[in-house]
C-alpha positions as a Markdown table, in Angstrom:
| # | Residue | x | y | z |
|---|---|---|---|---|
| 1 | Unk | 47.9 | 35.4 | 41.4 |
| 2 | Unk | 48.4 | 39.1 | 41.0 |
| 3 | Unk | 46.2 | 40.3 | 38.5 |
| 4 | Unk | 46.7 | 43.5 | 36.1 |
| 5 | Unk | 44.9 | 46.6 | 36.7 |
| 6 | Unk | 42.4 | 47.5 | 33.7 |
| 7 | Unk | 42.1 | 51.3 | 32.2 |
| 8 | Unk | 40.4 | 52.5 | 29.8 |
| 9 | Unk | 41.5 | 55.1 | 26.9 |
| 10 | Unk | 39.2 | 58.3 | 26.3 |
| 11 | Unk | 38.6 | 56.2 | 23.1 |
| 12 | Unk | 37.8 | 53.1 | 24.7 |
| 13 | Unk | 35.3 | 54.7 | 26.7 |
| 14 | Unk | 33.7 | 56.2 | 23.8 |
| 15 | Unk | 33.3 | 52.5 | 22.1 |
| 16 | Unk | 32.1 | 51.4 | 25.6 |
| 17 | Unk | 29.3 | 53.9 | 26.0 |
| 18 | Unk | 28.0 | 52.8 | 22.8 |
| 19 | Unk | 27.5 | 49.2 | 23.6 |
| 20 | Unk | 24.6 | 47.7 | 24.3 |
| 21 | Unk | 24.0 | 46.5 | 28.4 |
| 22 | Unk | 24.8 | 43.1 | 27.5 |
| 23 | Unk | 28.2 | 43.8 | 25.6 |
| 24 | Unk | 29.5 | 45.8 | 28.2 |
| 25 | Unk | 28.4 | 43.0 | 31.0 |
| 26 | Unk | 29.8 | 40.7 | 28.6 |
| 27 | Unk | 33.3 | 43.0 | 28.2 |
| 28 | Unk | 33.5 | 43.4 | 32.1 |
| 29 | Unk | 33.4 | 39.8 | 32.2 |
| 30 | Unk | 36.5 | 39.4 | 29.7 |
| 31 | Unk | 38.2 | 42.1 | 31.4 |
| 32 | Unk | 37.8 | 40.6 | 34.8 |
| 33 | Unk | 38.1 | 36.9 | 34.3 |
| 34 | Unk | 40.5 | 36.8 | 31.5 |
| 35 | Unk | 42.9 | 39.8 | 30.7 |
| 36 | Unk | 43.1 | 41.1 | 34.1 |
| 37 | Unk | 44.2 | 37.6 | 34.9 |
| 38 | Unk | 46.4 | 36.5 | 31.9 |
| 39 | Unk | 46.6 | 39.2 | 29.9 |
| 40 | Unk | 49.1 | 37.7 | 27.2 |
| 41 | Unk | 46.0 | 35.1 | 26.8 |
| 42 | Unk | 44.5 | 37.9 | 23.3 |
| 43 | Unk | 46.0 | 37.3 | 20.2 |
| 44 | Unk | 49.0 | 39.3 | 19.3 |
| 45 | Unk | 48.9 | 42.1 | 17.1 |
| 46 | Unk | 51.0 | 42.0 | 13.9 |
| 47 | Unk | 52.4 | 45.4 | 11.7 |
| 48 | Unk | 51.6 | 48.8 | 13.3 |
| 49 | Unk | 49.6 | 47.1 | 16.3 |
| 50 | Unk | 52.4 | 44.8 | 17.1 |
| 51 | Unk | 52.4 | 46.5 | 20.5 |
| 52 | Unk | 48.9 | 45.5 | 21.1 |
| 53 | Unk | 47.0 | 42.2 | 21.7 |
| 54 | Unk | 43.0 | 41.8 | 21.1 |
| 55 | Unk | 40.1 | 39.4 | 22.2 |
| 56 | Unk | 37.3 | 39.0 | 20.4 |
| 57 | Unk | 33.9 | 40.8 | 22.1 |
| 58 | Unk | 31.5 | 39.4 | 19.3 |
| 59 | Unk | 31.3 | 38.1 | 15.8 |
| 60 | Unk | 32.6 | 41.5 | 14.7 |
| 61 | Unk | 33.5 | 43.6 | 17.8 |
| 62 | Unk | 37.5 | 43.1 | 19.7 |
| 63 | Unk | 38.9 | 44.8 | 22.5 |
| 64 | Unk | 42.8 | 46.0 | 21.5 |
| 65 | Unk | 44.5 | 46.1 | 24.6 |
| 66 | Unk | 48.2 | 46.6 | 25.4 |
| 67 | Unk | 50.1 | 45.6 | 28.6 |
| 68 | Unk | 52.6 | 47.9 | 31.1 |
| 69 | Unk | 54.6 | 44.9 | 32.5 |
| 70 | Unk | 56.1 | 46.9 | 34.5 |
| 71 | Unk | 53.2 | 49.0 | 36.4 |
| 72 | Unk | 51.1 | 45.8 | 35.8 |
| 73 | Unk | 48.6 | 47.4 | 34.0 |
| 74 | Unk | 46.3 | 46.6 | 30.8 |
| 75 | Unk | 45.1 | 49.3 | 29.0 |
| 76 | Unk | 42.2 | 49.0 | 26.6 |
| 77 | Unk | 42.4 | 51.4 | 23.7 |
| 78 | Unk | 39.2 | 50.1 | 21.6 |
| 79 | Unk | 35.9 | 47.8 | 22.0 |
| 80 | Unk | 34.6 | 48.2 | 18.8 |
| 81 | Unk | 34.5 | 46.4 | 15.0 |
| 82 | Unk | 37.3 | 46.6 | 13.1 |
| 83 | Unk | 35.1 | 46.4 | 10.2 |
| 84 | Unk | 34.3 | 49.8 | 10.1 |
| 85 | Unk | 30.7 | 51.4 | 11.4 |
């Protein structure tokens, strides 16, 4: 299976540097084991995010992600709560 290349947004890396060691152990292991592998597996985005597709990190927390098909690429834009700080 040919998996998808992960990168990260300057604002994705922001979120990430603010996790705690378990989150971002527990978003490498999303990243590796699920989008990187099927990356149409998130739920799809609906209104201005219908380009994007998001898993859910924690109770609160997602990582929005979209997809280059083409370059076979995933690139995660946030890994934060969408419920505001």
């Amino acid at each position: 299976m040919n998996v998808y290349e992960i990168r990260f947004t300057k604002e994705a890396l922001k979120d990430v540097k603010k996790l705690t060691p378990r989150l971002k152990a527990k978003l490498k292991d999303i990243l590796e084991k699920q989008v990187s592998q099927e990356p149409y597996s998130g739920k799809k985005l609906v209104g201005q995010l219908k380009a994007f597709y998001s898993i859910r990190l924690t109770f609160q927390d997602r990582i929005v992600y979209s997809i280059d098909e083409e370059n076979r690429k995933v690139y995660v834009h946030r890994a934060k709560t969408h419920y505001g700080e």
